[in-house]
N, C-alpha and C positions, 0 to 999 in steps of 0.2 A: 409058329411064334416068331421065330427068326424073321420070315417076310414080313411081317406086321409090324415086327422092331425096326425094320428094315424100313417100312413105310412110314411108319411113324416119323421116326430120325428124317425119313427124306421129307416129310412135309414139315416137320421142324425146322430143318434147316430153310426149306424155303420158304416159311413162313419169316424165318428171321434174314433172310437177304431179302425178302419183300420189303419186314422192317426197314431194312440198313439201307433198301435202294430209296424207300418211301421218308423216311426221315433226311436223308443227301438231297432230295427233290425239295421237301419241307425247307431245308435250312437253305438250300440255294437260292428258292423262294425268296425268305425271309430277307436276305442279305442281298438280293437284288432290288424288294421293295426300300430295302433300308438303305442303300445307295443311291436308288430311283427320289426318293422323298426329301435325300440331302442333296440332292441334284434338283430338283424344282425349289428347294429351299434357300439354296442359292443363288438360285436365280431371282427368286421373287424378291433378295435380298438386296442386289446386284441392282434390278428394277427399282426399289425402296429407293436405294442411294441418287441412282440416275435422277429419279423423280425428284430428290430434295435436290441435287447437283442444280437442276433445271431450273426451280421452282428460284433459286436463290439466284442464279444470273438471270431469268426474269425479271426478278426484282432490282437487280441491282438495275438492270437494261432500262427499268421504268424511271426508277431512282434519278439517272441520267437523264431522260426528256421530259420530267416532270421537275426536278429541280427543289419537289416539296419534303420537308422535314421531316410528316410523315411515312413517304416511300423511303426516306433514308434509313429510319428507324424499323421500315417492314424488310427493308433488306439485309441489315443488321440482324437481326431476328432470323431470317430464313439460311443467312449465313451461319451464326453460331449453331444451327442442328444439325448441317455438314456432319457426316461422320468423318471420324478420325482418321481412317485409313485413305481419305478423302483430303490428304494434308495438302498435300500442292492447290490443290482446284481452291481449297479451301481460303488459303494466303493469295493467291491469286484474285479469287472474288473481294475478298478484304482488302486487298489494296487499293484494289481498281475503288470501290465505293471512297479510301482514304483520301486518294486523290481527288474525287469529284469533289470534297467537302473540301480538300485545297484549293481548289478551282473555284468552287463558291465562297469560300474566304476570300481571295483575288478579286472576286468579280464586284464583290460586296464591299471593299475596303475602295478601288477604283471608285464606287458608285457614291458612298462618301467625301472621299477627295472631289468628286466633279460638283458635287452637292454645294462642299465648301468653296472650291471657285467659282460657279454660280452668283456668291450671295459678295463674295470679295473681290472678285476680279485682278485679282493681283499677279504680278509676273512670277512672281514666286510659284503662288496655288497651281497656276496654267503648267509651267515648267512639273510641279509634282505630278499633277495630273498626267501628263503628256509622259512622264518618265513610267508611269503605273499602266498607264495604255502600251509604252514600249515593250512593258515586259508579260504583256498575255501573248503568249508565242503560240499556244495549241490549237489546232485547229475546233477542240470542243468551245472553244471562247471566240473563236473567226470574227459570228454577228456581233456577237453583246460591246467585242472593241469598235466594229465598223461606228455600231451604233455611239458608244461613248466617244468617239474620235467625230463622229459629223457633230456633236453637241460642244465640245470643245474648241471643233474649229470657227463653230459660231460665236461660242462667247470671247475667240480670238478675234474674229474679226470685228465685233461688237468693242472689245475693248480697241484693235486701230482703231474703229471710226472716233469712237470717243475721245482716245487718245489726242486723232487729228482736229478734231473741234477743239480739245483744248488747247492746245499746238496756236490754230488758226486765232482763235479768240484771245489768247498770252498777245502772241503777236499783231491782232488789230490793237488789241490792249497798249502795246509798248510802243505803236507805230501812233497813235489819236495820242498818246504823249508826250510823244517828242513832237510832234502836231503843234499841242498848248503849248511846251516849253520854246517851240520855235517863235510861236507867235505871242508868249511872253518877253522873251529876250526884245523880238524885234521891237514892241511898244516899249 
């Protein structure tokens, strides 16, 4: 009986270190899936972010060589779902888009003023114009000033020529009257 108790007890006990080894396997298991899972999960998270990160300086990128109101607004858009922990990239995107709409308020008030000396020709309007071309400094504006600046130079040299015409024509004017008045006096 003894050996039996004996036996007993010993397959007892190793049936319960079998437990204790088999449930330490189970749980290392589990807590290795369950690290594993929050480790892909972060990653795929990480990806998430990069992908809107992306998707929103794309946009802004288009924003930029498209110039149209509604890329401005898609990038607006792609911006504000930036996550939060994403604060820098985030203000950094939103700046960069604040500026281009600076830069298209510049470019669009220039285009105005040219508009208006266009239609006036005034020293004044040219001088405005010519002060709003001075101040596109960036190189995202380079063409759009070249371009405003040969239109300006035309309507400058449009206004000399006119200018000189009426210059020339004053003075035929005042020269054919002292003309009559010469050949009034002399009769």
């Amino acid at each position: 009986i003894i050996i039996h108790l004996s036996l007993f007890l010993l397959i007892v006990l190793i049936t319960i270190l079998a437990l204790v080894i088999l449930g330490g396997i189970s749980f290392s298991t589990l807590h290795y899936q369950k690290v594993e899972a929050e480790r892909i999960a972060k990653e795929e998270r990480e990806a998430l972010i990069k992908e809107v990160l992306d998707k929103a300086q794309i946009a802004v990128d288009l924003a930029y060589s498209t110039r149209k109101e509604e890329d401005m607004e898609l990038a607006k858009s792609a911006i504000s779902k930036i996550n939060d922990n994403k604060k820098k990239d985030k203000q950094k995107l939103s700046d960069k888009l604040t500026q281009l709409i600076e830069f298209l308020k510049q470019l669009d008030d220039t285009h105005k003023q040219l508009s208006k000396t266009e239609k006036s020709k005034s020293q004044t309007d040219i001088d405005a114009t010519q002060n709003l071309i001075d101040n596109m400094t960036v190189d995202y504006l380079k063409k759009d000033k070249e371009e405003i600046q040969k239109k300006l130079n035309k309507i400058k040299a449009d206004k000399a020529k006119s200018d000189k015409e009426k210059a020339d024509k004053a003075k035929a004017e005042q020269l054919k009257n002292e003309q009559t008045q010469v050949i009034n006096n002399y009769t």
